[in-house]
N, C-alpha and C positions, 0 to 999 in steps of 0.2 A: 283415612286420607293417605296418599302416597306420598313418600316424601325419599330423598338421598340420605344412604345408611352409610355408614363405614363403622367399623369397632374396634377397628387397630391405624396407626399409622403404616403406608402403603402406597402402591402404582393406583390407575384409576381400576384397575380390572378387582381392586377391593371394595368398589362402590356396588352397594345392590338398592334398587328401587322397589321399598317395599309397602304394606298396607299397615298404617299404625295410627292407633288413638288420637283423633282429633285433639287437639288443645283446648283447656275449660279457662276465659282467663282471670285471675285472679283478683282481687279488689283493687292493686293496682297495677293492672295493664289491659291491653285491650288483643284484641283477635282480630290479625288482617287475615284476609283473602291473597294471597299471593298470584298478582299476575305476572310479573318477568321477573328472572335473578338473573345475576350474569355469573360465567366461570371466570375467574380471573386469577392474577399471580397471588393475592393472599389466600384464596381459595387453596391453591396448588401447596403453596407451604403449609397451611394448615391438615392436607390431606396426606400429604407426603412427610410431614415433621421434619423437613428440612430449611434453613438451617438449624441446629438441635433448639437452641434457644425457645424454636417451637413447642418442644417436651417442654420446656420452664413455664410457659404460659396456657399451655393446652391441658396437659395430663403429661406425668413424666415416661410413664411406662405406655398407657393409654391412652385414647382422648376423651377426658370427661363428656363432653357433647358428641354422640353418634350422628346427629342428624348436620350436614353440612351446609354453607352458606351466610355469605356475610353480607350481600347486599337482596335489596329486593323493592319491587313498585307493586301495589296492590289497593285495597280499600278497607276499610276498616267496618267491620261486621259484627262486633260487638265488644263494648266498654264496662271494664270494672267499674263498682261502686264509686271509688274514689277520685274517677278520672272525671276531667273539665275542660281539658284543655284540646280534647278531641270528641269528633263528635261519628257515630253509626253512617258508612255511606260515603268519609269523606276519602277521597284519593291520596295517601302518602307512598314515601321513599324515604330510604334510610341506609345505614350501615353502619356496621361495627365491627373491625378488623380484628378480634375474635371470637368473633359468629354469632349469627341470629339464628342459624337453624332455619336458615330461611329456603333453603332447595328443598319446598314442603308446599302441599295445596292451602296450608294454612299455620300461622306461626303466631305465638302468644309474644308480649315482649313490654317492658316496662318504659313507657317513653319519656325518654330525655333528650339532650340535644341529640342522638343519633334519628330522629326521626324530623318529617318535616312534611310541608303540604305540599304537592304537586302543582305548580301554577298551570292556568288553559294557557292557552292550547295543547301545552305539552302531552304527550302519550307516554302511557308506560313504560315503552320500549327506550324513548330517547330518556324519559326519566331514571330508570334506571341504570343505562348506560354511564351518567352523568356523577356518577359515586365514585367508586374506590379509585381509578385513575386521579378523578380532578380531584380530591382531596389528597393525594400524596402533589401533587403538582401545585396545587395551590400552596403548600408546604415549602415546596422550593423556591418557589415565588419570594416567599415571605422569609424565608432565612438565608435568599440572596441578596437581598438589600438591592434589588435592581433598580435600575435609575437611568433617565430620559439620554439617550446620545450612546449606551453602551452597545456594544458589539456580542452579542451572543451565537454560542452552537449547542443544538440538542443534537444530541446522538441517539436516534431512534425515534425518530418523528410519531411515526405511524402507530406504536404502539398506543395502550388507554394513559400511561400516563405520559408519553410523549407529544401524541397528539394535543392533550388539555393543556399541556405545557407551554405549546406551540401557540394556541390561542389566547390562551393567559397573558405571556411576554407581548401576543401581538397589540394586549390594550398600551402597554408604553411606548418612549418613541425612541424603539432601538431598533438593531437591523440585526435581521434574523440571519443565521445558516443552519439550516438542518439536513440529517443523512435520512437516505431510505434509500430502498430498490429503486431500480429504471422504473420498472410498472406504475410506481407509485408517486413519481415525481410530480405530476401536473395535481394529484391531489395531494400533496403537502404544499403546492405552491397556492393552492385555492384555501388551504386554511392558514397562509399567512406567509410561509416562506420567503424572503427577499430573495436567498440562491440556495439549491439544495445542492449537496453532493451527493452524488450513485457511489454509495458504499460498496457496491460490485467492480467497481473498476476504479476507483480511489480513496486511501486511508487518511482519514479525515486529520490524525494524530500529522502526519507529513503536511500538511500545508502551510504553505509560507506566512498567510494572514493569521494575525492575531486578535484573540476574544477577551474581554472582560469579562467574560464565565462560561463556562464550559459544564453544561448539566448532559450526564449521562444517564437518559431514564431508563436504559434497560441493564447498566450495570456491565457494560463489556467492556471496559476498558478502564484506565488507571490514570493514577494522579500521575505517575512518573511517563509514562507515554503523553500524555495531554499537557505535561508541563511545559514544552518547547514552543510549543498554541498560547499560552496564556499569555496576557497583558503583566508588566510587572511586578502590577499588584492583582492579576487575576485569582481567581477562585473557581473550584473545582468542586462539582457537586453531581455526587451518584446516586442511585437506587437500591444500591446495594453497600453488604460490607465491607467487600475487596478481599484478597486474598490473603487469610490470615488474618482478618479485620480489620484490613491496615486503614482502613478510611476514618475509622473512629479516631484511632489513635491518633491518625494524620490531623484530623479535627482539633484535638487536644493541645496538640504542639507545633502544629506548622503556623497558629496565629499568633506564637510566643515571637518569632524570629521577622517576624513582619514579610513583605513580597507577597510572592504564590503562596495560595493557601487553599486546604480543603475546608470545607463547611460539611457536616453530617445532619442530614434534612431528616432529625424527629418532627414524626408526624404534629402540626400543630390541633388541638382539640377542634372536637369537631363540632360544636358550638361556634368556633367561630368560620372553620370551612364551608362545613353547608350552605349557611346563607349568602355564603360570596357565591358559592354553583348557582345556588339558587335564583341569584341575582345576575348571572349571567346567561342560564339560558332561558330567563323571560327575555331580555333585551334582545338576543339572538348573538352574543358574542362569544358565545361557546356554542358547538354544536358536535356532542361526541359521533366519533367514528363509528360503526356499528359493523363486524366482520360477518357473521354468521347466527343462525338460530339455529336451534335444538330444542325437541319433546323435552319432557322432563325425564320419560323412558330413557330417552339415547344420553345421558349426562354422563356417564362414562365417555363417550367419543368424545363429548367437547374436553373433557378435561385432558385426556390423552392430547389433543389437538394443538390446546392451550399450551402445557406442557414441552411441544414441538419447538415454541418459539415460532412459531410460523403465522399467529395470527396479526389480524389488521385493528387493531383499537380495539372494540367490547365481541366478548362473544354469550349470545343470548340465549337465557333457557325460558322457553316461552309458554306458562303455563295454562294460559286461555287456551291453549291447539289440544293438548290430553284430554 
């Protein structure tokens, strides 16, 4: 089978697509079929080992798992002995933000809450897309304490976990403002936006109106720029760790002194995330953004691509086309 190689931490031009050992699976897991995975920002830290804490979790000098990939949609093709709870034929999605080894025609994996059934009508593609974004977003959600009448900004709408973000808050009855490009305005304003700002010709940190939480899901920008925005008991919540990892520690101490405060959005278990995805795009209240497809061949470009900053929500590696 072919599957995404890497063997060191590295740029994507360390990625090779090569032929290797089908998976046998073991008494307790099962063998999907891989139809779509996506590249996305934990992809990217895992592939590049940055920030190093990556080395803590992966391999410190190397990456224990050569084969790359943390989400995936496909079917299930055959079940260990031990397994009950799935059955040959049926259509899952899953993820696990340090890797399934899933940028693979086929991937062994022992199932727990990271796996889950595909409801109809959904496709692969929107299935898949539906993972690593809206589980770090649904995280935000849930360690905002958001609540009916508040005032919200997302910074970076468009992105996979901006956009889930965007849809998420739009189930409560707050008023949105989110930034994107001009291009991109009228669809941020179709997946919920009250007012967008063109982050090309206005710095969303300068505006006179104020939020009850300011989520920044792509991580550009700071507690101390975004303090002058917040409510005066707003709260402030990133994607990232900030410079110098000031968000953690702002986490730690800024709710000692009461007011503005940051929150640091650890991932909540994904036991409980999934089924809330799951339960949202059967109703149709999520509907991830989907940027671009890719062979499993060209996964080097998407990951470069990724890596740009430049994409729009999920970008897809589509294994049914190879």
């Amino acid at each position: 089978m072919k599957a995404a190689i890497r063997r060191s931490y590295g740029p994507p031009n360390t990625i090779t697509v090569e032929e290797i050992e089908k998976p046998v699976p073991k008494d307790d897991e099962i063998l999907i079929r891989v139809v779509a995975t996506t590249v996305n920002r934990t992809d990217c830290a895992n592939l590049t080992g940055k920030p190093f804490i990556m080395h803590l979790m992966l391999g410190l000098v190397k990456p224990r798992k050569i084969v790359l990939g943390t989400d995936f949609a496909g079917v299930v093709v055959a079940i260990g002995k031990n397994i009950d709870s799935f059955q040959v034929d049926q259509r899952v999605f899953g993820f696990t933000d340090m890797g399934l080894e899933s940028q693979a025609e086929y991937m062994a994996m022992i199932p727990k809450d990271n796996l889950i059934i595909i409801p109809d009508p959904i496709d692969f593609t929107q299935a898949v897309a539906s993972l690593e974004g809206a589980h770090y977003a649904h995280s935000f959600i849930l360690k905002s304490g958001i609540r009916s009448g508040q005032k919200v900004l997302i910074n970076g709408a468009t992105g996979a976990i901006g956009s889930a973000l965007l849809q998420f808050a739009r189930t409560f009855d707050v008023h949105i403002t989110a930034t994107c490009s001009t291009e991109n305005i009228d669809l941020i304003r179709s997946r919920g936006a009250d007012q967008v700002v063109d982050y090309t010709k206005e710095d969303f940190t300068q505006r006179v109106e104020k939020y009850d939480l300011v989520f920044d899901s792509v991580g550009k920008s700071t507690f101390g720029k975004c303090k002058p925005i917040l409510e005066k008991n707003g709260t402030y919540i990133s994607s990232e760790l900030g410079p110098y990892s000031q968000n953690v520690l702002y986490a730690i101490f800024t709710p000692l002194f009461g007011g503005k405060k940051v929150k640091f959005p650890i991932p909540y278990p994904l036991a409980k995330t999934l089924p809330y995805i799951k339960s949202k795009i059967e109703t149709g209240l999520f509907n991830p953004l989907i940027d671009r497809e890719y062979p499993l061949d060209e996964i080097p470009s998407a990951y470069e691509y990724v890596i740009s900053g430049r994409k729009i929500g999920n970008v897809i590696i589509n294994l049914s086309k190879d």
